[in-house]
C-alpha positions in Angstrom: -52.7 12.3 -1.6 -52.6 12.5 2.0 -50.2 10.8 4.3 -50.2 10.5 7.9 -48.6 7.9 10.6 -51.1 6.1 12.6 -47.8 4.3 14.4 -44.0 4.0 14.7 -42.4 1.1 16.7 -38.7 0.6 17.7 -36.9 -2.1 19.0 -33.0 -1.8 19.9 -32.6 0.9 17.5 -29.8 3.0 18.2 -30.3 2.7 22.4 -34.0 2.3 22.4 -34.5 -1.1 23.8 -38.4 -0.6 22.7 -40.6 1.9 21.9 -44.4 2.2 20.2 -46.1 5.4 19.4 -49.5 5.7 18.5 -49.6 9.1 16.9 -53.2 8.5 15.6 -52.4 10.6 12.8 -52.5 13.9 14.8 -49.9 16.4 15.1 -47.6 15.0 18.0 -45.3 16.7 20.0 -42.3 15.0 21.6 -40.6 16.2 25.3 -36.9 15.3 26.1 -33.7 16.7 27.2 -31.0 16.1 25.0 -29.9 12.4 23.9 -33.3 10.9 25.5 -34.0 10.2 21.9 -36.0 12.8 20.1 -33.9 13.0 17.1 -33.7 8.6 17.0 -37.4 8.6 16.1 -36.8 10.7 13.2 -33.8 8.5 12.3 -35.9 5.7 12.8 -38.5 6.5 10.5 -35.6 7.8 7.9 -34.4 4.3 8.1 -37.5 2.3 7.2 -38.4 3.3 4.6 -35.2 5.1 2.6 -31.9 3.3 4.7 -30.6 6.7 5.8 -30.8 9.0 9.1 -32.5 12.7 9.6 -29.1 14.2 8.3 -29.6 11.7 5.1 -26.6 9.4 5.7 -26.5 6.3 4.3 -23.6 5.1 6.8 -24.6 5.5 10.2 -25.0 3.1 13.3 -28.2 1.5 14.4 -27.0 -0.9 16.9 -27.3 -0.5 20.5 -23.9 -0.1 22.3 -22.8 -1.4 25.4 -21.1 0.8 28.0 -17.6 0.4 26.3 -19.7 1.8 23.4 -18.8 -1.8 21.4 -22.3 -3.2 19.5 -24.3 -5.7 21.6 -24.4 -9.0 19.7 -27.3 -11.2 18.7 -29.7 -8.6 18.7 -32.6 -8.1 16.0 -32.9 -4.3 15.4 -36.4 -3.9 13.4 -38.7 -0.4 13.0 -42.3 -0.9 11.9 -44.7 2.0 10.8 -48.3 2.1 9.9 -49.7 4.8 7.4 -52.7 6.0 6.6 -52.6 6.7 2.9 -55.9 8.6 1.8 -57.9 6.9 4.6 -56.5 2.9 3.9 -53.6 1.1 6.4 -50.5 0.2 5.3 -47.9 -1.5 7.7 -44.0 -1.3 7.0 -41.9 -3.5 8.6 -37.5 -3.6 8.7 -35.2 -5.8 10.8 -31.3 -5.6 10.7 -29.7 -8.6 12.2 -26.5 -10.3 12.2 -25.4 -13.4 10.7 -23.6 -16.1 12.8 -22.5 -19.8 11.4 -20.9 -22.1 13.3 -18.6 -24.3 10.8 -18.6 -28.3 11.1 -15.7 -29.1 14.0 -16.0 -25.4 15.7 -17.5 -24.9 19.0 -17.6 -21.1 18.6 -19.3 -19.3 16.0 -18.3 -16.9 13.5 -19.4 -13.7 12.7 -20.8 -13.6 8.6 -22.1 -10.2 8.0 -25.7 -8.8 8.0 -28.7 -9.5 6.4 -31.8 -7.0 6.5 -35.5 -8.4 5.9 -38.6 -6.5 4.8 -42.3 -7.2 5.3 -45.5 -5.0 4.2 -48.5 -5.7 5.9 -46.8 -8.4 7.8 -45.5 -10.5 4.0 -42.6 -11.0 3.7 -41.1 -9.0 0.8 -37.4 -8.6 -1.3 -36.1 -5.5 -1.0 -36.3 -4.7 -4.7 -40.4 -5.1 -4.1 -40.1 -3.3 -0.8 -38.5 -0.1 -2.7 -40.4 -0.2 -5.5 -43.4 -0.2 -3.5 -42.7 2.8 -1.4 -41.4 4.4 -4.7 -44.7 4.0 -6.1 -46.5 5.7 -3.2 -43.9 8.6 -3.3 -40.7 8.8 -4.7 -37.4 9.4 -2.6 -36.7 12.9 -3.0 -40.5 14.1 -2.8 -41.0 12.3 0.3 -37.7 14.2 1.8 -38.7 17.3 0.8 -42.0 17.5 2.3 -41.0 16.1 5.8 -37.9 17.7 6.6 -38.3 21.6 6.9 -34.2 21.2 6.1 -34.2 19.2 3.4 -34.3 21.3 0.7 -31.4 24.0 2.1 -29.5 21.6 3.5 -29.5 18.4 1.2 -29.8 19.6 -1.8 -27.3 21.5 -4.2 -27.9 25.4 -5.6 -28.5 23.6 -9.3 -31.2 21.1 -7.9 -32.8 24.2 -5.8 -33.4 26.0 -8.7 -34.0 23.3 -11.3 -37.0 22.2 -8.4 -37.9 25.5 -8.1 -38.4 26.4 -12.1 -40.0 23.5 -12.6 -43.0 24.5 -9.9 -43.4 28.0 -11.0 -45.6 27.1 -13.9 -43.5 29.2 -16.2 -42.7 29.1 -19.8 -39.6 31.5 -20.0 -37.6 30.1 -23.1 -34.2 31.7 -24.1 -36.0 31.5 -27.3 -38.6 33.5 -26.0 -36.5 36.6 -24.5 -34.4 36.4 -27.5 -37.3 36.7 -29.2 -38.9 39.0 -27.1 -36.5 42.5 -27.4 -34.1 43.7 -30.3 -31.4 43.9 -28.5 -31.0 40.3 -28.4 -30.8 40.3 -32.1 -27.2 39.8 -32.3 -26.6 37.8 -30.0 -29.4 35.2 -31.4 -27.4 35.5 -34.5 -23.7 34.3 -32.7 -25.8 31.7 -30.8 -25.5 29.5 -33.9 -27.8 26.6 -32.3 -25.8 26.4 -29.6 -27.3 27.1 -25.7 -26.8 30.5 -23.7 -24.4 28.6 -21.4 -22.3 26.7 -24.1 -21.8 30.3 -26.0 -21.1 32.2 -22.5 -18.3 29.4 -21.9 -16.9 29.6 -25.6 -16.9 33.2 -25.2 -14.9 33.1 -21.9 -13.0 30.5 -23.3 -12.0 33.2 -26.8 -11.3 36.0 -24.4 -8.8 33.9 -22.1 -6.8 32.8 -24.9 -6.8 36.4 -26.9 -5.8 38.5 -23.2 -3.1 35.4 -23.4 -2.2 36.2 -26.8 -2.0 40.0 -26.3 0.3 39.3 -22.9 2.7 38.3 -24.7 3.5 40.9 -27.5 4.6 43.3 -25.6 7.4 41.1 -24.3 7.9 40.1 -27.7 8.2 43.5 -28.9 10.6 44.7 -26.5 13.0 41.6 -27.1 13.0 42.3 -30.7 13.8 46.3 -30.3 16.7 45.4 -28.0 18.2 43.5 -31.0 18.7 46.7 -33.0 21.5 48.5 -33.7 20.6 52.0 -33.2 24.2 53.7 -33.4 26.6 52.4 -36.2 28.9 54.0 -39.6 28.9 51.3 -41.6 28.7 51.5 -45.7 27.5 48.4 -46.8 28.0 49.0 -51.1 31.9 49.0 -49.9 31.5 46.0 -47.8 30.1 44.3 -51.0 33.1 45.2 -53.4 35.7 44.1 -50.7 34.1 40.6 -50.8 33.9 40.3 -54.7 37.4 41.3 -54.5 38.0 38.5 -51.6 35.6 35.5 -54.3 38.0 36.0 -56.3 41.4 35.8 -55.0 39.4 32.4 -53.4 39.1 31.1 -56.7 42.8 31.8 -57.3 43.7 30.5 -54.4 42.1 26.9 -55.2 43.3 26.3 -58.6 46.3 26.5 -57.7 45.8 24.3 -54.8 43.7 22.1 -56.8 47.2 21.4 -59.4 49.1 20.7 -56.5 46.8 18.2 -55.0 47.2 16.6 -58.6 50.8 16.0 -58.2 50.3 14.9 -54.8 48.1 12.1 -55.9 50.6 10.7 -58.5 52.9 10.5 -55.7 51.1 8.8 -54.0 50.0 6.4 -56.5 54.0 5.3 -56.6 53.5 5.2 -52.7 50.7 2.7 -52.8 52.2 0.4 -54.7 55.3 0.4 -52.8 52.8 -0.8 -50.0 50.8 -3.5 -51.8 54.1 -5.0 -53.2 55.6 -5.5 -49.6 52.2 -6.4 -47.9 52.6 -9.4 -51.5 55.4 -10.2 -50.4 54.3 -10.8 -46.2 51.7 -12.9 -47.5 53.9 -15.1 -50.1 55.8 -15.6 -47.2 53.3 -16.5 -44.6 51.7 -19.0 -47.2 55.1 -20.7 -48.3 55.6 -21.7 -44.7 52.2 -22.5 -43.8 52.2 -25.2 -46.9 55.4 -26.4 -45.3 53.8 -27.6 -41.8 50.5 -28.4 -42.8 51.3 -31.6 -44.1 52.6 -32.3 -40.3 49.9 -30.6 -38.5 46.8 -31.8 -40.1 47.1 -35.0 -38.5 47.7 -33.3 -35.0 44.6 -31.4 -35.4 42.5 -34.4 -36.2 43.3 -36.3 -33.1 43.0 -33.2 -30.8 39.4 -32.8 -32.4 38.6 -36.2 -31.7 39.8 -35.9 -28.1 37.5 -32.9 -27.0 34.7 -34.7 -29.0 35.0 -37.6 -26.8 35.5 -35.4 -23.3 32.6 -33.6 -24.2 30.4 -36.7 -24.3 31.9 -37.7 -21.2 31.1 -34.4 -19.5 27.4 -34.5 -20.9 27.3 -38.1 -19.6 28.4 -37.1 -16.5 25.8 -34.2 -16.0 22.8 -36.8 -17.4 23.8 -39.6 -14.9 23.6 -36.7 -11.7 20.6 -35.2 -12.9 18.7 -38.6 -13.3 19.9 -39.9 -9.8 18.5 -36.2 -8.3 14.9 -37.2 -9.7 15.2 -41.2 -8.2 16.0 -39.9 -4.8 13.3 -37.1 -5.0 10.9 -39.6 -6.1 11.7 -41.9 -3.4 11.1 -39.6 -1.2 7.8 -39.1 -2.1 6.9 -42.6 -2.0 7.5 -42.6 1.8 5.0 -39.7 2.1 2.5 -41.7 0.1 2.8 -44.5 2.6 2.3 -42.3 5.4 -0.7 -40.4 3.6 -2.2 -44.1 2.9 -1.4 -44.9 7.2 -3.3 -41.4 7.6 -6.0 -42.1 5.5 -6.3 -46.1 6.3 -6.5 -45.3 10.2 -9.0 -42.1 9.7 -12.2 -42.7 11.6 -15.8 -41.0 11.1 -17.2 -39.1 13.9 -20.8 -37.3 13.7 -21.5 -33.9 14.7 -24.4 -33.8 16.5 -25.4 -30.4 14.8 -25.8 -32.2 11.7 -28.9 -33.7 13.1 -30.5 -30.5 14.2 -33.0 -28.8 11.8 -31.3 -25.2 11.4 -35.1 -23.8 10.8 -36.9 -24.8 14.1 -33.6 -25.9 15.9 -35.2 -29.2 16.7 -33.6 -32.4 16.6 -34.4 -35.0 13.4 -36.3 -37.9 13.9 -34.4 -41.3 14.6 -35.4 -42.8 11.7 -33.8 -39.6 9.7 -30.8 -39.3 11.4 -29.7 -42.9 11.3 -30.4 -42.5 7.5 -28.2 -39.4 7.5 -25.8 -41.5 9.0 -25.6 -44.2 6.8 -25.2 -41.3 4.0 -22.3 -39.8 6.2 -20.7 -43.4 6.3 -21.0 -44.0 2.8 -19.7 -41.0 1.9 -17.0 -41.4 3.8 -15.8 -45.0 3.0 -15.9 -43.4 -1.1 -13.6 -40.9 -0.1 -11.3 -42.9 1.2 -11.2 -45.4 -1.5 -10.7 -42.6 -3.8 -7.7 -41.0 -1.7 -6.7 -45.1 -2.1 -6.8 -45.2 -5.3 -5.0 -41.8 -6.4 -2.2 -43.0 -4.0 -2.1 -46.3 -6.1 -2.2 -45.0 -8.9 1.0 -42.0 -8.2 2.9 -44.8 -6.3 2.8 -47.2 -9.8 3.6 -43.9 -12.1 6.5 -43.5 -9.4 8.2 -46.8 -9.3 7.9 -46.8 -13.2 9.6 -43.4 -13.4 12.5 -44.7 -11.0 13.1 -48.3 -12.9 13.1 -46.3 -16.4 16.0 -43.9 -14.9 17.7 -46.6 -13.4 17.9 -48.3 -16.5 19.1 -45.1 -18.2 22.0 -44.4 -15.7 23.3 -48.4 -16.2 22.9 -47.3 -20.0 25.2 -44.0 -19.2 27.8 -45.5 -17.1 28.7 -48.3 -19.5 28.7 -45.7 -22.5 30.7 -43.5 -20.2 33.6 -46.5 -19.1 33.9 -47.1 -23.4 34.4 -43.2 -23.9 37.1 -43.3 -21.2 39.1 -46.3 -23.1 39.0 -44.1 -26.9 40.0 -41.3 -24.4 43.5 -43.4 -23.3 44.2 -44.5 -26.9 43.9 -40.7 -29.0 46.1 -39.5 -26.1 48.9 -42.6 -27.4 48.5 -41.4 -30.6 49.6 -38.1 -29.7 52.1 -39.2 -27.7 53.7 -41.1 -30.3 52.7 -38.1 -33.3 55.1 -35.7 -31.2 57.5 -38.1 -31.4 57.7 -38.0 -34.7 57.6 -34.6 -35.6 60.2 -32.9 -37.6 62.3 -30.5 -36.0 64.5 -28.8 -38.9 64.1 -25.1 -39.4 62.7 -24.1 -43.1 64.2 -21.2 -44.7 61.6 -19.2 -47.0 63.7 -16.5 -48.5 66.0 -19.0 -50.3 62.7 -20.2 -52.8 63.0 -18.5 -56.1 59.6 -16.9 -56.0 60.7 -15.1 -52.7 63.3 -13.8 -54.2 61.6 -12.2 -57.6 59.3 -9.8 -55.2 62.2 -9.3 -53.5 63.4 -7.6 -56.2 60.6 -5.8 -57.9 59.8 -4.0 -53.9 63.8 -2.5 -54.3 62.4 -0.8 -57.7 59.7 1.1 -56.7 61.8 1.9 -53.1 64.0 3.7 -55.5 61.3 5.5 -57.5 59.6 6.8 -53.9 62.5 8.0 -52.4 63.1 10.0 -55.5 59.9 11.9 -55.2 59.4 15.5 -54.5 56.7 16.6 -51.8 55.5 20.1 -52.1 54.5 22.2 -49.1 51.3 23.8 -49.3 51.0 25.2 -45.6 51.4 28.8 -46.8 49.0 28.5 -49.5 46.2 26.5 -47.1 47.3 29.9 -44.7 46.1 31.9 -47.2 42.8 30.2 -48.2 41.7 30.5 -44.0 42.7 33.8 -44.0 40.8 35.1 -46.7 37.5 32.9 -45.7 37.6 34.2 -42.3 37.6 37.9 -44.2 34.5 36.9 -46.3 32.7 35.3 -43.3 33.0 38.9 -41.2 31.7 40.9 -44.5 28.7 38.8 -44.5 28.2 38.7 -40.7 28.1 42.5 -41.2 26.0 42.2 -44.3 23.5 39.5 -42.5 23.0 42.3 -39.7 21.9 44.5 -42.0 19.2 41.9 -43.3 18.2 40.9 -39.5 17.8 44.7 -38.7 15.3 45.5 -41.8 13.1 41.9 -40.8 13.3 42.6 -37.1 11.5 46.3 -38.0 9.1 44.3 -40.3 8.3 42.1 -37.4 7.8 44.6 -34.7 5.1 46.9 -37.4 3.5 43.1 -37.6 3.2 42.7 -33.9 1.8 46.1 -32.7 -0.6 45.8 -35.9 -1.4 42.0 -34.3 -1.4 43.5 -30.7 -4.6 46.1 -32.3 -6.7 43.3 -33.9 -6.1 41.5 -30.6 -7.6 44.3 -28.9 -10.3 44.9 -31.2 -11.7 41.1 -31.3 -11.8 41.6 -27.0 -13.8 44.1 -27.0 -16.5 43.0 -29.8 -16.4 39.2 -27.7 -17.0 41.5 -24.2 -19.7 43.3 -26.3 -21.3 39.4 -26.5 -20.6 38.9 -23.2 -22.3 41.9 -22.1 -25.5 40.7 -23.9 -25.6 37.7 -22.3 -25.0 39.6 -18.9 -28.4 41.2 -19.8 -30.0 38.6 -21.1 -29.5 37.1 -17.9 -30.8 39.3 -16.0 -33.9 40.0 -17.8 -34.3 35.8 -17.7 -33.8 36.0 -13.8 -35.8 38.7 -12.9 -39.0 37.0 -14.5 -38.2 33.7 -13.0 -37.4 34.8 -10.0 -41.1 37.1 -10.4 -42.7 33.7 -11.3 -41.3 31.8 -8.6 -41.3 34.2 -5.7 -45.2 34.5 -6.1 -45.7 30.8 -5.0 -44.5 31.2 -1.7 -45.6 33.7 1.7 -42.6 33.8 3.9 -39.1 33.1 1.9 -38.7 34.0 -1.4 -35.5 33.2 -4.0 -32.6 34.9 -5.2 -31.5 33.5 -8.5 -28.5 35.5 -9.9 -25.7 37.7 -7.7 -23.9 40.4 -8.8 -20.0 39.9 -8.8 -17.6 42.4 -7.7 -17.1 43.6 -11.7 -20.7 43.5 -12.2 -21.1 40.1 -14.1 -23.9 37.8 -13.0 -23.6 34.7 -11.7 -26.1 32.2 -11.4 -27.4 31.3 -7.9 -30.1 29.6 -5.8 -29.8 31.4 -2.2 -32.8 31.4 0.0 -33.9 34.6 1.8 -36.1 34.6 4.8 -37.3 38.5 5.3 -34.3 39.7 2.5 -31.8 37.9 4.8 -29.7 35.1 3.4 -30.8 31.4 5.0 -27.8 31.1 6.3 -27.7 33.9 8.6 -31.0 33.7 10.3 -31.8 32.3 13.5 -33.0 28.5 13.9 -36.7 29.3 13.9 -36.6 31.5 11.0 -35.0 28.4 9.0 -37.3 26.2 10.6 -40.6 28.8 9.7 -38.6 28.9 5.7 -38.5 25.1 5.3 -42.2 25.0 6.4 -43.4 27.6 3.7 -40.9 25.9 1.0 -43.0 22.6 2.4 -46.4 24.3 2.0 -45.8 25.1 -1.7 -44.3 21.8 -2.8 -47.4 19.9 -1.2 -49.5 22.2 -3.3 -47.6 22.0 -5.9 -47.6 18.2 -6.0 -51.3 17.4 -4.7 -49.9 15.6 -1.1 -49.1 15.8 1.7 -46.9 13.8 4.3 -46.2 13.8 8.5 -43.6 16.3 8.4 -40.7 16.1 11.5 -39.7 19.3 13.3 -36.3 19.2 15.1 -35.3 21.7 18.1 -39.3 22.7 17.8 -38.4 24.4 21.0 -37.7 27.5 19.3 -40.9 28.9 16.9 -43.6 30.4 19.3 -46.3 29.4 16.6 -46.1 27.3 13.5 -47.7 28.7 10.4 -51.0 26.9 9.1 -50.0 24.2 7.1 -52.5 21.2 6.2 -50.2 17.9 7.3 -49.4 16.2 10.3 -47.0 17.7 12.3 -44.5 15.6 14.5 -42.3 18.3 16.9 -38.9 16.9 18.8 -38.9 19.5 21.6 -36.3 19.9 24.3 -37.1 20.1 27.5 -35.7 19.4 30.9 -37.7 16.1 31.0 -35.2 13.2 31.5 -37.4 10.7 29.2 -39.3 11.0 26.5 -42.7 12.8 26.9 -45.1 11.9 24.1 -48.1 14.6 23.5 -50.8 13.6 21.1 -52.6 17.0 19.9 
């Protein structure tokens, strides 16, 4: 397929009130000095048919700026292009615009955004259509790459370089196939398991990293754990045993004869107990005795006093009701006064037209009369409904309003004589208890007179007598004894437990170094691995990078780089002449992008008009079947267009 541009046209894109170029589909060369507008006309044709500039930006301004650089309103911004695809026309057409509305009762209007609009071969299209349209000419990235000589350095990433450039080579270099292809790869096909070159490489790296962690850390280990022994030291550890047989057993002595004295002790305290519950009998014989004395005077007393706070209580709630109810009459009173001036608002509301209304927003032409009074009549009737609506919903709250306030009206009336009956009960309990204190009796009751008293009485002197009688035995020089002979025990077995600790702390450190060899050993057979894949690598590379580097004439492809400790890593760098892309002069990278261009053309059967920035620079392009549209600059101080 062969593309060229028979035209481009601008208008206010980016500064250029309005521009056509008829390229003809010849190479074209274009004169300017800088900012004239060279590198606007690329943009341009970036824009139309993929929304982004020469540097591939989706976000970037195409409105012409005033000389406050602010946007000039109200402008249409469009870019139109006809191709020549194999021989047949097809025209391309995009305007940006903005959207102003001007609201019913505004005299300004107000900004609303963009829209964008798309025609092809002067129809108007959607955008989806649009896209898919050019997509099916060319897609996206293939049109990119073979019209911008920087595309493929600049735009693209190291992984989509070398997928691309894989992919054009023609080869058929499977991992299977080197596996495959040299025994030396034998083991390592084996450890693959099913799983890719690049999944094993990271699980290897993955194994080393946490074994070199591993392996870190014994040392330290080690060298905490020797610092715990006890290198110097006279102690004989068969004696230490008999001297605490010797100490068990003067323990055992030592609590059975503590254990009979705790015996006693409890009997005495048995008498002791009783002692207790008899005089805590006889506190609650008393405390009962005169309780049944003045309950039959106080029950009445409590009776009335319940029956008072009863009836305060109602009162109070009462009270609280009546307040709260009056709160909700005056708040709906008040909004009864804004209801009747909502229904004043609405009742004196008058309908004016806006003479917009009448204007047809496609042609901007004013309606027939026969139209517009018909759209007035509508206006009018629309109008008078709403109103009797609003009416109506007034109506309707006011009603729901005057019954709320008659209903809690009612209710206080209901309250207040409820309330004035509570307050009467109120005056005649207080009488009664008035008159009950009166009539209380004021003679002092003597308990300890009543025979019953006087029998506990009696039986608590008894066991006083007993108690007092008892002898307590003092075991502090025993329990002395006990402590001291533990604390002997618990320093023969600290000095026995170091014994134990010392033996498993020399197991542990024989079981660390022997861990700290395996560790060792199972690095060096995964760096073996790793080494294979190193060469696998490099044998892979080396053919791809054969395959590939045979396609083009100028620039040719690094694929893998050497790191400092000799492992590979995988790379895409361009080389112009062995040097890096980077580092070469403008027309070199310019001269690269071509030959990349050249090849991918070929490669994909077409070819596009391909844009040349800073042209200025080469001497002589290669020979390269497209069209070929140069941006030169030059000390002219507007554009200068040069059809070849």
């Amino acid at each position: 397929m062969q593309i060229k541009i028979y035209n481009l046209k601008l208008k206010n894109f980016k500064g250029i009130k309005e521009l056509e170029i008829v390229f003809n589909g010849q190479d074209t060369n274009i004169y300017g000095k800088n900012a004239t507008g060279k590198t606007t006309i690329f943009d341009a044709f970036k824009w139309l048919f993929f929304d982004k500039d020469s540097n591939d930006r989706k976000d970037f301004n195409i409105k012409t700026l005033d000389e406050n650089n602010n946007p000039i309103h109200f402008l249409e911004h469009e870019v139109e292009a006809t191709l020549i695809i194999d021989g047949q026309d097809i025209t391309f057409k995009k305007m940006f615009k903005e959207k102003w509305i001007k609201r019913r009762g505004q005299e300004q209007q107000e900004f609303a955004g963009h829209e964008t609009s798309y025609w092809i071969d002067e129809v108007p299209i959607k955008k989806k259509d649009y896209e898919e349209k050019i997509n099916s000419i060319i897609p996206e990235n293939l049109f990119k790459l073979i019209t911008d000589p920087s595309f493929f350095n600049n735009q693209m990433s190291w992984k989509e370089r070398r997928e691309l450039l894989i992919n054009i080579s023609g080869t058929d270099i499977t991992d299977e196939t080197i596996l495959n292809s040299n025994e030396q790869f034998e083991i390592l096909k084996e450890n693959l398991e099913g799983r890719t070159i690049e999944d094993y490489r990271k699980v290897l790296a993955a194994k080393i990293k946490e074994l070199n962690n591993e392996k870190e850390k014994i040392p330290i280990r080690i060298d905490e754990l020797t610092k715990t022994l006890i290198t110097d030291h006279n102690i004989n550890y068969e004696d230490l045993e008999n001297e605490k047989n010797m100490c068990n057993e003067e323990l055992q002595r030592i609590e059975l004869e503590m254990t009979d004295i705790q015996t006693r002790a409890k009997e005495n305290m048995k008498k002791a107990d009783q002692l207790a519950i008899a005089k805590n009998e006889l506190n609650n014989l008393k405390f009962r005795l005169e309780v049944e004395h003045s309950d039959k005077y106080s029950s009445e007393a409590i009776k009335l006093n319940n029956e008072k706070s009863l009836i305060e209580s109602k009162i109070r709630n009462n009270n609280q009701t009546i307040n709260d109810l009056q709160i909700q009459i005056d708040t709906d009173k008040k909004r009864k006064q804004e209801l009747y001036k909502k229904w004043d608002e609405i009742n004196n509301t008058k309908l004016e037209f806006d003479p917009n209304s009448f204007i047809c927003p496609t042609c901007k032409r004013e309606y027939e009369t026969e139209k517009i009074e018909e759209m007035k009549q509508q206006f009018v009737d629309n109008f008078n409904t709403h109103k009797d609506n609003e009416k109506q919903a007034i109506n309707k709250e006011g009603k729901s309003i005057n019954a709320r306030i008659e209903e809690n009206t009612k209710k206080i009336e209901t309250l207040l004589a409820e309330t004035e009956q509570f307050n009467k009960n109120l005056e005649e309990i207080n009488l009664k208890i008035l008159e009950y204190e009166k009539d209380k009796p004021s003679e002092t009751f003597d308990v300890t007179a009543l025979p019953q008293y006087q029998e506990k009485l009696k039986e608590i002197e008894k066991l006083e007598e007993i108690v007092n009688n008892l002898v307590s035995e003092d075991i502090t020089e025993i329990q002395n004894k006990k402590s001291s002979i533990i604390e002997q025990i618990n320093n023969i077995d600290k000095q026995l437990n170091e014994r134990v600790v010392q033996e498993k702390t020399k197991t542990r450190i024989e079981e660390l170094e022997k861990e700290e060899e395996n560790i060792a050993h199972k690095i060096q057979e995964l760096e073996a691995q790793q080494y294979q894949i190193e060469e696998f690598t490099k044998t892979k590379v080396e053919l791809l990078e054969n395959a590939i580097n045979s396609n083009f004439e100028i620039v040719q492809f690094r694929l893998f780089d050497t790191q400092i400790n000799g492992g590979l890593i995988e790379c895409c760098d361009t080389l112009v002449n062995g040097v890096p892309f980077a580092d070469v002069n403008n027309a070199h990278k310019i001269i690269a992008g071509l030959d990349i261009i050249k090849t991918l053309s070929k490669f994909y059967n077409i070819t596009a008009p391909i844009f040349i920035d800073n042209r200025e620079s080469i001497n002589e392009l290669c020979n390269i079947d497209a069209q070929v549209i140069s941006l030169i600059v030059t000390e002219d101080p507007e554009l200068r267009i040069e059809v070849m």
